[in-house]
PAZAPA-4460 file (N, C-alpha, C; in steps of 0.05 Angstrom, whole numbers, plus 32768, in hexadecimal, padded with zeros to 4 digits):
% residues 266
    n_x    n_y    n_z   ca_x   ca_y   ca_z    c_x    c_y    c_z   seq   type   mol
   7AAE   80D7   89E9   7A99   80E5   89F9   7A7F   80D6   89F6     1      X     A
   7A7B   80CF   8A0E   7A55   80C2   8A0C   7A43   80D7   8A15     2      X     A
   7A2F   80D6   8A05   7A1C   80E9   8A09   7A08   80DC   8A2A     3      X     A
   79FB   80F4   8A2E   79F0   80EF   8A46   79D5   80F4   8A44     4      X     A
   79C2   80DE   8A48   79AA   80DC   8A3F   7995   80F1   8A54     5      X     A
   7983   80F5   8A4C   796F   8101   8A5F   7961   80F1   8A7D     6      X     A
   7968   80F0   8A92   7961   80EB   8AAC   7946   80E1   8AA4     7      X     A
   7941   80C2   8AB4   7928   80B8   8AC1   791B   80C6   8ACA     8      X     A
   7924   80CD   8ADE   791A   80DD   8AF1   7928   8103   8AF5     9      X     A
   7920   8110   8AE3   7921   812C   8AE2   791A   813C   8AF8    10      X     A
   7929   8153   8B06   7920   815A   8B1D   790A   816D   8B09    11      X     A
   78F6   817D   8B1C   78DA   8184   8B19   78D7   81A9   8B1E    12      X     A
   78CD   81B2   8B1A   78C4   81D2   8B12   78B7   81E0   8B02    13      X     A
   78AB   81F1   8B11   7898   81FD   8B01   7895   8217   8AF4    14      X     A
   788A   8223   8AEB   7889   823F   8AD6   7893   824E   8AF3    15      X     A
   788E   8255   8B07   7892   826A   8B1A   78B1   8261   8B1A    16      X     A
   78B9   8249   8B1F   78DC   8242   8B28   78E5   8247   8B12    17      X     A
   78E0   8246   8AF6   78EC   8258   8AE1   78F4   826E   8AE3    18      X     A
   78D8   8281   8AE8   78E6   829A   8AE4   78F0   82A5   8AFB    19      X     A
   78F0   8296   8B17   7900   829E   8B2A   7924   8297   8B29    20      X     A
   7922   8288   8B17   7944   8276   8B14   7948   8293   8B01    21      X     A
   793B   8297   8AEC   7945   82B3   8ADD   794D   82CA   8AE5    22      X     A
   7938   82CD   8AFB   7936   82E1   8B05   7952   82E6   8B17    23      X     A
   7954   82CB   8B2C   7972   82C7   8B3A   7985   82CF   8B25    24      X     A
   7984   82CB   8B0A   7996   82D0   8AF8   79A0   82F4   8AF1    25      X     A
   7983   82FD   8AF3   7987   831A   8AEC   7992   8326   8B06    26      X     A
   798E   831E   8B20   7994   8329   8B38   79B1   8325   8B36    27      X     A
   79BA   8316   8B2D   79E0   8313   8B31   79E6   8326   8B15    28      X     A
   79DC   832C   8B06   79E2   8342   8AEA   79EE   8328   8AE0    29      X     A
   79D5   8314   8AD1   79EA   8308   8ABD   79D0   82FA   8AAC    30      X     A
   79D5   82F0   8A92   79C2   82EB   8A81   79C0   82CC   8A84    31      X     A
   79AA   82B8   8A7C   79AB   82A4   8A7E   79A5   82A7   8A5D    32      X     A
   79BA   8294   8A4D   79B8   8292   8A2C   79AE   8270   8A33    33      X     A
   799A   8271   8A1F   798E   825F   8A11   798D   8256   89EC    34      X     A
   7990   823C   89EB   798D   8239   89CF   7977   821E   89C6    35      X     A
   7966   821F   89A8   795A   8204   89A2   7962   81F5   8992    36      X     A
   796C   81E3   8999   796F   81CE   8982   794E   81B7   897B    37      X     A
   7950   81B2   8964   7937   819C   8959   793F   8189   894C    38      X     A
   7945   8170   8954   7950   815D   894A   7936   814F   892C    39      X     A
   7947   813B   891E   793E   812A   88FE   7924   8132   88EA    40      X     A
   7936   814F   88E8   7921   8156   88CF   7936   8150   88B6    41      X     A
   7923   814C   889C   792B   813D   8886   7919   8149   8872    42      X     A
   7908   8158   8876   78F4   816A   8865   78D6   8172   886C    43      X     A
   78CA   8182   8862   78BB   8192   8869   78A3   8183   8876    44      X     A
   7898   818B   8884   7874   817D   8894   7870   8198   88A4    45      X     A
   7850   8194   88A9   7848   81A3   88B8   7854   81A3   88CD    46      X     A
   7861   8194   88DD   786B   8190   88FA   7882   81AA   88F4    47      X     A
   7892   81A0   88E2   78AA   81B1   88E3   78A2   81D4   88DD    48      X     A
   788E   81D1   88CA   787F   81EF   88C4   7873   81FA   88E1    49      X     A
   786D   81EE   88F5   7862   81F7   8905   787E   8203   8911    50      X     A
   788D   81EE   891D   78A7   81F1   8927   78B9   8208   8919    51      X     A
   78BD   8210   890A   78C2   821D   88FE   78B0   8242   8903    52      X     A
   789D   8243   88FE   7890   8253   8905   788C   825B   8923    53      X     A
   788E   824B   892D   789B   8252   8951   78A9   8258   894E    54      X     A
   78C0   8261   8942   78DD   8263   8944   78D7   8280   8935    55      X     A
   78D1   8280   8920   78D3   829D   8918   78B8   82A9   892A    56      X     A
   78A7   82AD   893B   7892   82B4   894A   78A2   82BA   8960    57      X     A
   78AB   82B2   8977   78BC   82B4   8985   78D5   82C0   8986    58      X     A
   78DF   82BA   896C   78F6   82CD   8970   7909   82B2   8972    59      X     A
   790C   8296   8980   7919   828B   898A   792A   8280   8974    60      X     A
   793E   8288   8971   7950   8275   895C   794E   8255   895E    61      X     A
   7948   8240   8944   794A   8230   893F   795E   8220   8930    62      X     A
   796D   8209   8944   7982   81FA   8934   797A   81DE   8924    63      X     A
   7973   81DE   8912   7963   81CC   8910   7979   81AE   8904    64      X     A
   796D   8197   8913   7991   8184   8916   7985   8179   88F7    65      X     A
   798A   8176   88DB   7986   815F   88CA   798F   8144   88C7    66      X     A
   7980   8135   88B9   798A   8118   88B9   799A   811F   889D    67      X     A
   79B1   811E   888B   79BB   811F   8878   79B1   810A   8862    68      X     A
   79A9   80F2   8866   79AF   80DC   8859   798E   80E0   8851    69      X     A
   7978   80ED   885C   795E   80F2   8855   7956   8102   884D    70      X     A
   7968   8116   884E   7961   813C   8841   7953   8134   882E    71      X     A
   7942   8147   8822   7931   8151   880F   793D   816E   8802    72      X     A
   793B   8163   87EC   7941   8183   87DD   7924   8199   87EF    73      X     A
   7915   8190   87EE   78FB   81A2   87F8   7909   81AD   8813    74      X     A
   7915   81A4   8821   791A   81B3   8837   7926   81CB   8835    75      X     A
   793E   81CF   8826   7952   81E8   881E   793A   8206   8828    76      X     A
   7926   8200   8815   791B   821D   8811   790D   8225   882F    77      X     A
   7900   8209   8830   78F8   8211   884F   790C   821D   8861    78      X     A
   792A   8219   885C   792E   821C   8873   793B   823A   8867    79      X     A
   7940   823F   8853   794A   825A   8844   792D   8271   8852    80      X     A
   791C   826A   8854   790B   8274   8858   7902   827F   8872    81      X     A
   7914   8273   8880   790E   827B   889E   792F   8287   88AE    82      X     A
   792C   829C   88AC   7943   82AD   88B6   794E   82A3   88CF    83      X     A
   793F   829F   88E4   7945   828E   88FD   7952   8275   8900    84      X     A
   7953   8265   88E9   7956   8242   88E7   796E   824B   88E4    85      X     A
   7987   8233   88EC   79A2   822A   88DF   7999   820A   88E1    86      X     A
   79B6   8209   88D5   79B2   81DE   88CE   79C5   81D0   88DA    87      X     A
   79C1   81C6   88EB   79DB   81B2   88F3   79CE   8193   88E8    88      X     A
   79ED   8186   88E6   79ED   8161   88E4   79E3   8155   88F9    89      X     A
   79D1   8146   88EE   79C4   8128   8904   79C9   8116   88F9    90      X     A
   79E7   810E   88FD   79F2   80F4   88F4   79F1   80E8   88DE    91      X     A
   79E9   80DD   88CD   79F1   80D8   88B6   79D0   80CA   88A6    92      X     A
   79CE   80B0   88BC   79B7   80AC   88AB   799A   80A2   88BE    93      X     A
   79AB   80B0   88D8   799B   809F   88EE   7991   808E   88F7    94      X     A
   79A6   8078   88EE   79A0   8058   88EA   79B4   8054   8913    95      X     A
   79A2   803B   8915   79AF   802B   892E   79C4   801C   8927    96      X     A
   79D9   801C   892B   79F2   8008   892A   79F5   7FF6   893E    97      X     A
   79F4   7FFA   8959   79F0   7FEB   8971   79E8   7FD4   8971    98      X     A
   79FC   7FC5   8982   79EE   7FAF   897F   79E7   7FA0   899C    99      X     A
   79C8   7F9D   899A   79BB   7F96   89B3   79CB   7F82   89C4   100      X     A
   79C8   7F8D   89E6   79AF   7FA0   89EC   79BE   7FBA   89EE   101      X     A
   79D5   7FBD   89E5   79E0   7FDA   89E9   79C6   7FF1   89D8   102      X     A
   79CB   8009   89E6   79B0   8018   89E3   79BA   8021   89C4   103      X     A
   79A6   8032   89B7   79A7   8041   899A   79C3   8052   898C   104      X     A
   79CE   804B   897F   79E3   8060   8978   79EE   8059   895F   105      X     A
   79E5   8071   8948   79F5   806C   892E   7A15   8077   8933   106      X     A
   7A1E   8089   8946   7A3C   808C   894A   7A44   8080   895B   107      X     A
   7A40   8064   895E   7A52   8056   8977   7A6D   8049   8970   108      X     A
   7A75   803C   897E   7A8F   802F   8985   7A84   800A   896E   109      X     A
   7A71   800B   895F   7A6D   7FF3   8952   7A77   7FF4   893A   110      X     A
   7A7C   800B   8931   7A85   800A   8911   7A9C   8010   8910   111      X     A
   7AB2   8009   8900   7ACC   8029   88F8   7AC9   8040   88FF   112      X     A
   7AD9   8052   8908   7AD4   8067   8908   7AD5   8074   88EF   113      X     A
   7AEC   8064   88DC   7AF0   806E   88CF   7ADB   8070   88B9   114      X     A
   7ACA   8056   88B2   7AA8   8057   88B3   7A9D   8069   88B3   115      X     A
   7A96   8074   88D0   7A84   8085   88E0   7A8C   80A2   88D1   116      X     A
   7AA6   80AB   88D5   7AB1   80C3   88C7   7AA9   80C4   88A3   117      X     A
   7AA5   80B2   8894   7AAE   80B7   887E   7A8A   80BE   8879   118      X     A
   7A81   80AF   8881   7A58   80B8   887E   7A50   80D1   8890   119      X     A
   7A5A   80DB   88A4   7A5D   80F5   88A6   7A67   810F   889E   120      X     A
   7A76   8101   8889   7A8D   811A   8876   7A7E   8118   8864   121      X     A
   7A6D   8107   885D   7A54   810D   8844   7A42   8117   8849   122      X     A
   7A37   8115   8863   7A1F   811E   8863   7A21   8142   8871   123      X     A
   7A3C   8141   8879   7A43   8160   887D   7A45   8171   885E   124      X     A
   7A55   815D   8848   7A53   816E   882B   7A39   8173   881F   125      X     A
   7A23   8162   8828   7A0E   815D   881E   79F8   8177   882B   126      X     A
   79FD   8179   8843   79F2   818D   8854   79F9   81AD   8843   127      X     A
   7A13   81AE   8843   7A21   81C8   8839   7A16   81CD   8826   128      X     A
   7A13   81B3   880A   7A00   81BD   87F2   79E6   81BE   87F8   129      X     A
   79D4   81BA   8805   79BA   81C4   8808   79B5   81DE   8818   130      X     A
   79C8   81E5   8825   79BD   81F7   8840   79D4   820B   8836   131      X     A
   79EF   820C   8833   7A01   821F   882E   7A05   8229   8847   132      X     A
   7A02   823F   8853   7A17   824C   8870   7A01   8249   887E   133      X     A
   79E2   823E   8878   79D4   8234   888B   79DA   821E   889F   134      X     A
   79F2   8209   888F   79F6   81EA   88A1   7A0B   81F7   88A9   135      X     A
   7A12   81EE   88C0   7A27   81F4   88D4   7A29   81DD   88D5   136      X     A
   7A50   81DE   88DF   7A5F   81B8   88E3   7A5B   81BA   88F8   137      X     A
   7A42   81B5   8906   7A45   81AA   8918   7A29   8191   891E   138      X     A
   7A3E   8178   8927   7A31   8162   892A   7A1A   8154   893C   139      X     A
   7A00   8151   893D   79F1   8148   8954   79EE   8127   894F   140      X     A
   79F9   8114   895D   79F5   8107   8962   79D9   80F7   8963   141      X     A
   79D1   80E5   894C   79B3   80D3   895D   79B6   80C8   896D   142      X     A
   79A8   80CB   8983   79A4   80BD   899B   79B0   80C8   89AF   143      X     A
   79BB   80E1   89A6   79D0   80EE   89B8   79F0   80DE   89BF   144      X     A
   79EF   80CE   89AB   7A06   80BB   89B7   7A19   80BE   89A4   145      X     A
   7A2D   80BE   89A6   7A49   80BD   8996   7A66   80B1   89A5   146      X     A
   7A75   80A3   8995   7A8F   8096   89A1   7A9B   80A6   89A7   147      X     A
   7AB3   80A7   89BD   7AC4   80BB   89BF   7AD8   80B4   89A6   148      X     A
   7ADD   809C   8998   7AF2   80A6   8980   7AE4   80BC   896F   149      X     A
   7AC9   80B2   8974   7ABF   80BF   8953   7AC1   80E5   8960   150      X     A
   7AC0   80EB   8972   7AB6   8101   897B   7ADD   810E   8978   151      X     A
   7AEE   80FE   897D   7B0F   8108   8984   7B0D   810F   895E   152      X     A
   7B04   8105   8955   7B13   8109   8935   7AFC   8118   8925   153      X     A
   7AE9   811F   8935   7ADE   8136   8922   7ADF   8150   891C   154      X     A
   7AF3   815B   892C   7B04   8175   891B   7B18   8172   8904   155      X     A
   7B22   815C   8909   7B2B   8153   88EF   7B1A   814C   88D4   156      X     A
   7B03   8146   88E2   7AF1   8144   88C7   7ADB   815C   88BE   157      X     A
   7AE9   8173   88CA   7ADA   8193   88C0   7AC8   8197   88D3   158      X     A
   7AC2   818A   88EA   7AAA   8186   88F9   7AB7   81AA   8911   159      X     A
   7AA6   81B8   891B   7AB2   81CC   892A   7A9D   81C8   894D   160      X     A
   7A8E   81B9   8942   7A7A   81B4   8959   7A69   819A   8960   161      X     A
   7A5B   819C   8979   7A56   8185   8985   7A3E   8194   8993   162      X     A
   7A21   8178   8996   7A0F   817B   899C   7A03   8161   89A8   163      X     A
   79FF   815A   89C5   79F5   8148   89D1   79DD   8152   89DA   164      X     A
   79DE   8142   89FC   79C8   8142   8A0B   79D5   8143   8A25   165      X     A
   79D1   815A   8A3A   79DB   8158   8A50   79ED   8171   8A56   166      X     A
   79FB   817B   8A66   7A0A   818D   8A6F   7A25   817F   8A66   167      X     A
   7A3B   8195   8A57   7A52   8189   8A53   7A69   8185   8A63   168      X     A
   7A6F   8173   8A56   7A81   816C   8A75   7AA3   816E   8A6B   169      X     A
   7AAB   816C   8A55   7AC5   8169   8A4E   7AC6   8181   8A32   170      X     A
   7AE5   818A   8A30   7AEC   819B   8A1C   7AF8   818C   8A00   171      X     A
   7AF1   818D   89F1   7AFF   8188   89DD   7B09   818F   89C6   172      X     A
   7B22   8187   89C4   7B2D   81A1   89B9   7B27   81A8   898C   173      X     A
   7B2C   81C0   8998   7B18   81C8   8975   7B00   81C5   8972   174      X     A
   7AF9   81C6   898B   7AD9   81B4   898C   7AC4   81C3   899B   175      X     A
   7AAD   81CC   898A   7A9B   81DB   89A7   7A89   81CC   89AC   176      X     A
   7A82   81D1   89BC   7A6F   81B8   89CB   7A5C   81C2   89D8   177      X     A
   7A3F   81C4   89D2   7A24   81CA   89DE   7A09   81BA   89D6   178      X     A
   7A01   81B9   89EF   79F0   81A3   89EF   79D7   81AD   89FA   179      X     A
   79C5   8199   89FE   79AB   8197   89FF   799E   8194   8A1A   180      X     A
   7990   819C   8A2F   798B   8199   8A42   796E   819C   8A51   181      X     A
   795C   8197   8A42   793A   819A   8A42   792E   8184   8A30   182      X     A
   7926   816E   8A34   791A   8161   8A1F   78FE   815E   8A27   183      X     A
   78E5   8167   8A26   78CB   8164   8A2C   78BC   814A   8A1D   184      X     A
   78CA   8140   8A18   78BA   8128   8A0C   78C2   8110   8A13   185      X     A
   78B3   80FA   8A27   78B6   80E4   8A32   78B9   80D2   8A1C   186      X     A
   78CB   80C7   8A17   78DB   80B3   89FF   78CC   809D   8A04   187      X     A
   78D1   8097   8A21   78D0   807F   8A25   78AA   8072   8A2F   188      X     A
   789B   807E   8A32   787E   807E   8A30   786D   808D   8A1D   189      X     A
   7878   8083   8A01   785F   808F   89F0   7865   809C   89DA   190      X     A
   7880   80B2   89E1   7881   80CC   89D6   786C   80E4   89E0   191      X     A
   786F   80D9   89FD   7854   80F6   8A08   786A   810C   8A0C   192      X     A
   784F   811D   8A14   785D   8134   8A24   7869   8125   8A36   193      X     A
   7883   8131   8A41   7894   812B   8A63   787E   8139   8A79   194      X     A
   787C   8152   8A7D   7869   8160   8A83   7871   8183   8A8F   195      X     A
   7866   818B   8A93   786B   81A8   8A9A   788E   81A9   8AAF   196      X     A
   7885   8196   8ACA   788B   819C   8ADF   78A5   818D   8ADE   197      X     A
   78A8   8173   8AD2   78CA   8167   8AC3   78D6   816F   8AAA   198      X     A
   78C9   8185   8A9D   78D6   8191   8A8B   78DE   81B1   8A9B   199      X     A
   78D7   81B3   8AA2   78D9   81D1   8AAF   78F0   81C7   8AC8   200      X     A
   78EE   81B7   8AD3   7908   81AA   8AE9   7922   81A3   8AD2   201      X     A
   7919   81A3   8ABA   793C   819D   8AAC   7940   81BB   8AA9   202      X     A
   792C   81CD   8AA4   793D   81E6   8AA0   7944   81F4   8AB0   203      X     A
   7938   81F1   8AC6   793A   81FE   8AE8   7958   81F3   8AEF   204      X     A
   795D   81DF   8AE7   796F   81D1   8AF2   798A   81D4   8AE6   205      X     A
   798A   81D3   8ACD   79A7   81E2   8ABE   79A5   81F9   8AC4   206      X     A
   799C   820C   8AC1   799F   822B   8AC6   79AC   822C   8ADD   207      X     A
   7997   8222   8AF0   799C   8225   8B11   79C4   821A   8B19   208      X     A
   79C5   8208   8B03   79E4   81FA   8B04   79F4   8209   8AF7   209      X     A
   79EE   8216   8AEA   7A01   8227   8AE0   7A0C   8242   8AE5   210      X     A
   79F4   824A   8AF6   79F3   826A   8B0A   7A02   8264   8B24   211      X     A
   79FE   8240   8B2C   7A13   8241   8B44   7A2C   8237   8B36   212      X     A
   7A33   822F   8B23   7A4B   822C   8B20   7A50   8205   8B23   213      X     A
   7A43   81FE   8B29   7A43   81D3   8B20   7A47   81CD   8B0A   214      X     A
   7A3E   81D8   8AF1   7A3D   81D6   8AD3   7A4E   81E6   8AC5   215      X     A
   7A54   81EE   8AB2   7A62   81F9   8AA2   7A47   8216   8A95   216      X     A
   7A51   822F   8AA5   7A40   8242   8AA5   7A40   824C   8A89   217      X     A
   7A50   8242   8A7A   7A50   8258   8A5E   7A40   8242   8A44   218      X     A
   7A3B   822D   8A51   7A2B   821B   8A3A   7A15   8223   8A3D   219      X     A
   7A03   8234   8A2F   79E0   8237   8A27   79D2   8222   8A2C   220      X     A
   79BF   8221   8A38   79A8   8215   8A3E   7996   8207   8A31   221      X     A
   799C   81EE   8A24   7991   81EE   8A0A   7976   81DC   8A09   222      X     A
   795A   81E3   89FF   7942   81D5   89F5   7948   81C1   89D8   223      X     A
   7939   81A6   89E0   7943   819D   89CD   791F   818E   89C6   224      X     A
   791C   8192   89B3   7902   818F   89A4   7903   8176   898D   225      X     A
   78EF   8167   898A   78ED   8154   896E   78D4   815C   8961   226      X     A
   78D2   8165   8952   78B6   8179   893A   78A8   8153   893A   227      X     A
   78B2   8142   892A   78A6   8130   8929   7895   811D   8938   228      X     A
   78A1   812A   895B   788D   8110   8973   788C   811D   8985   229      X     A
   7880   8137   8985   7873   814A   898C   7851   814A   8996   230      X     A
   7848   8141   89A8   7828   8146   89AC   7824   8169   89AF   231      X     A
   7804   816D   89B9   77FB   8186   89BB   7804   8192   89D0   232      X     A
   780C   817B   89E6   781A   818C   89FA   782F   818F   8A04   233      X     A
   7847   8186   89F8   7861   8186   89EB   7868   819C   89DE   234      X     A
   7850   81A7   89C8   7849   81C7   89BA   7845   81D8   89C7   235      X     A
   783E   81CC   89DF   7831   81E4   89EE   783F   81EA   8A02   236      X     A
   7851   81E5   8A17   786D   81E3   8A1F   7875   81E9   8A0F   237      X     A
   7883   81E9   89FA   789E   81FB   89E2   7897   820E   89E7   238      X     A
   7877   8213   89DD   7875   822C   89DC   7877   8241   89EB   239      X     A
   7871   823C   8A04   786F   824D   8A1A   7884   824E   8A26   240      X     A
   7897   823A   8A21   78B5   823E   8A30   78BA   824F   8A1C   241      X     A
   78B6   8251   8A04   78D0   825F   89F2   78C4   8286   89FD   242      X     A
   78A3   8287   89FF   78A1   82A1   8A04   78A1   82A1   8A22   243      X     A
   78A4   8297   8A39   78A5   82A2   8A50   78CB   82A1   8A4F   244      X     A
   78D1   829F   8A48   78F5   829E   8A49   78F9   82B2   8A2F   245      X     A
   78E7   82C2   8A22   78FA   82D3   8A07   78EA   82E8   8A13   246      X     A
   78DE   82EB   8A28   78CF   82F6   8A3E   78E4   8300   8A50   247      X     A
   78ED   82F8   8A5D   78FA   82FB   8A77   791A   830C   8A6C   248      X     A
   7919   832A   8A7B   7931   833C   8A79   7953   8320   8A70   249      X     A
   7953   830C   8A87   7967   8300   8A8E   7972   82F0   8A7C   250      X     A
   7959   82E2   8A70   795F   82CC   8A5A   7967   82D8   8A40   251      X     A
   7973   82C8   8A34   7980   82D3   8A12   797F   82B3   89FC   252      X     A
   7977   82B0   89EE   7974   82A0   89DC   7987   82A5   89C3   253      X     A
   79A4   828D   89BC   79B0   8297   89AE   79AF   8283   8997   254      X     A
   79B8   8289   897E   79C1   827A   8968   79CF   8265   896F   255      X     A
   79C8   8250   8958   79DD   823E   8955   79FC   8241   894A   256      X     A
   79F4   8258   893A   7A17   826F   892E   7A25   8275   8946   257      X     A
   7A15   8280   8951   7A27   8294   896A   7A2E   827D   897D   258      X     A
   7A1D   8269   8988   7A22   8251   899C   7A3C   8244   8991   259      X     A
   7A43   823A   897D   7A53   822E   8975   7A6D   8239   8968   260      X     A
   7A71   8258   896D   7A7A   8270   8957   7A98   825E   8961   261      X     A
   7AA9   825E   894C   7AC5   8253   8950   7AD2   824E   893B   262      X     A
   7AEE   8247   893E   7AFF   8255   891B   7AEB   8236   8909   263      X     A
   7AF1   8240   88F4   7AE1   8235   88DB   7ACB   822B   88E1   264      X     A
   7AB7   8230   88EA   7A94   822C   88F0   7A8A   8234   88D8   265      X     A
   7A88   824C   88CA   7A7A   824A   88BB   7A93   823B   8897   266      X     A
***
């Protein structure tokens, strides 16, 4: 399975086509579920304290992805400390393996799998002792990218879940699979904001695909955040998406427990 990166060119919408796509939602009697994931935290900063405190302010449950291979004992309490947070894996050490010009990926098709698996089975045991029934097996990919071997053999390696970028497109088996579909931050100029009107067109746009039935209607809608390359108005977008959507009758914001709930998850 290759992950599917975030669109050049993102279709466009604004705060009104939000809560009218919701609203279309409530008119058919059905809920639009949303979830956040926050990708490469490794220990505590103000970024993540802030991020964190949106999450318990809001209400919005936070999945927060770790790097294993950089944890900080200091993180545990932080995250013991915030009722809202769970922990998922971000790959192992978030190193690039690729080799140019193929794009970024510590789980690609360049190493063993058998490699790839065995530094993920550490950094999953490693997760369990810091976090306990806070880390959930389930794996986010850096770069959003992963091999399809590595992705076929990770229920065999305790893994119960899967986390990209994009609407899912394939089942796999023992495997849940939910992903990411809002990224407000332009990668590729700066680390700016994306801006109101192409971040608001990724969410207009999955919802809207999933109420007609093009997408796979039962995958949550998912915001995907980085605490670390974050500007003021990047903050300021989170913010207001997370309360004009924990706002709205239609929308529901769920856990990373419940998103991924499946035999041996926790």
């Amino acid at each position: 399975m290759t992950a599917t990166a975030p669109s050049d060119s993102p279709p466009r919408a604004g705060w009104d086509d939000l809560n009218a796509e919701l609203d279309a939602w409530a008119t058919a009697g059905r809920t639009a579920t949303l979830w956040w994931r926050d990708d490469d935290a490794v220990e505590p900063t103000p970024a993540l304290d802030r991020m964190i405190t949106l999450s318990v302010e809001t209400g919005a449950p936070l999945a927060l992805a770790v790097i294993p291979a950089g944890v900080t004992d200091a993180l545990a309490p932080v995250v013991d400390a915030a009722p809202t947070v769970t922990v998922l894996q971000h790959g192992w050490s978030h190193a690039n393996h690729a080799a140019p010009p193929a794009k970024k990926a510590e789980l690609g098709a360049d190493r063993p799998t058998a490699t790839v698996l065995a530094e993920l089975a550490e950094g999953r045991s490693l997760l369990e002792r810091r976090f306990g029934p806070r880390a959930l097996p389930v794996l986010v990919p850096p770069w959003n990218r992963v091999a399809p071997g590595v992705v076929a053999a990770l229920p065999g390696a305790g893994f119960a879940g899967l986390s990209v970028f994009g609407p899912r497109r394939v089942s796999t088996v023992n495997m849940m699979c939910v992903n990411t579909h809002i990224d407000p931050v332009a990668w590729k100029d700066g680390k700016r904001f994306l801006g109101d009107t192409e971040s608001l067109g990724m969410a207009v746009a999955h919802l809207r695909a999933r109420r007609l039935g093009a997408v796979d209607a039962a995958e949550a809608t998912g915001l995907l955040t980085h605490h670390l390359a974050m500007d003021g108005e990047t903050w300021a977008f989170t913010a207001r998406f997370l309360t004009v959507t924990r706002r709205h009758p239609a929308a529901r914001w769920l856990p990373a427990d419940t998103l991924f709930a499946a035999e041996g998850l926790r």
